[in-house]
C-alpha positions in Angstrom: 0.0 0.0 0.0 0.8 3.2 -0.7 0.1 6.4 1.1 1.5 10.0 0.2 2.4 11.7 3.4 4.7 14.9 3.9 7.2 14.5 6.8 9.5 17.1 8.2 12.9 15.8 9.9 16.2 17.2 11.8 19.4 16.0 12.1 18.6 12.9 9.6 15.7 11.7 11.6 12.1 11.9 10.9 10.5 14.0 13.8 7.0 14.8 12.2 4.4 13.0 9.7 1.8 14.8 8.0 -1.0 14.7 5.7 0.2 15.3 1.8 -0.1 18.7 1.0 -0.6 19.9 4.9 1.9 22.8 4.5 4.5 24.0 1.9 7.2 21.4 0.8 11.3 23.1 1.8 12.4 19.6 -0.8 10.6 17.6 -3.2 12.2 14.5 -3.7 10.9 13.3 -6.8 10.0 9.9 -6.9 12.1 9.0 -4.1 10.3 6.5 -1.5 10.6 6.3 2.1 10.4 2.9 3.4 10.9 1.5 6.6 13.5 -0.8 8.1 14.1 -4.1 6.3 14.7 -7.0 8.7 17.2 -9.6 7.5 15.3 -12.9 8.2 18.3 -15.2 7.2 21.8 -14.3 7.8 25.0 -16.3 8.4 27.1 -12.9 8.8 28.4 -9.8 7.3 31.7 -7.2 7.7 34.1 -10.3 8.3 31.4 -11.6 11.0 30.4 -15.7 10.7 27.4 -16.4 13.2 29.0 -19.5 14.3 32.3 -17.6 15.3 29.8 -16.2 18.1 32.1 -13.4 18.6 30.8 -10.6 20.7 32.9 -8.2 18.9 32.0 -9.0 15.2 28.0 -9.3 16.3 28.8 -5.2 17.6 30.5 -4.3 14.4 27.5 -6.4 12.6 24.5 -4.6 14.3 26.2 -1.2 14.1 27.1 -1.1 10.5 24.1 -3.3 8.8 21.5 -0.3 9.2 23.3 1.8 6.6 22.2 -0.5 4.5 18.3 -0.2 5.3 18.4 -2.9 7.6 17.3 -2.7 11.0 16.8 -6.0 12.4 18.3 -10.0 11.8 17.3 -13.1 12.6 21.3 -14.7 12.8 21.4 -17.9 10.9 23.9 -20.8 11.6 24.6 -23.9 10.5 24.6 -27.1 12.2 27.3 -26.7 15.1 28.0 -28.5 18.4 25.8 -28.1 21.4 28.9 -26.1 23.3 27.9 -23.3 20.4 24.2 -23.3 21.3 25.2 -22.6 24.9 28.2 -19.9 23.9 24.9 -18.1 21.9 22.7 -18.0 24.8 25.3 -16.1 27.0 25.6 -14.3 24.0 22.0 -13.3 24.1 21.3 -12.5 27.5 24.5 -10.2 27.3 23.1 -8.0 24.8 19.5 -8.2 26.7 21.5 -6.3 29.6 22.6 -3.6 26.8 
């Protein structure tokens, strides 16, 4: 669906959303869109990261980098790995809970 809206925004972040046409445009942007975040539903890694390293470090650099590409959310994918992995993840896991 698609819905023509004006929106103002400071600093590169969309502060306001209004009706199309609610008030004089500063830009017009053409046929540019503005879409939400994607979310990365299978991934085994990106930026020199491998899921199944499960290091804390690359996951950071991972998360912090992927949304300049659009994408704001992952589902990390592995492949089939030992159980000590599983249990190495889950620390993983409730550590970034705490962030």
């Amino acid at each position: 669906m698609e819905v023509q809206v004006e929106f103002s925004a400071e600093t590169g972040k969309i502060t306001g959303i209004l009706p199309y046409g609610a008030k004089p445009a500063d830009l017009d942007d053409g046929n540019l869109r503005v879409v939400l975040g994607f979310i990365d539903v299978h991934t085994h890694g990106a930026y020199g990261f491998d899921t199944n390293d499960a290091e804390e470090e690359g996951l950071k650099h991972w998360l912090q980098n992927i949304v300049g590409e659009g994408v704001t959310g992952i589902l990390p994918t592995t492949i089939t790995q030992p159980e000590e992995l599983w249990r190495l993840w889950g620390t993983r896991r409730l550590y970034a809970a705490d962030q």
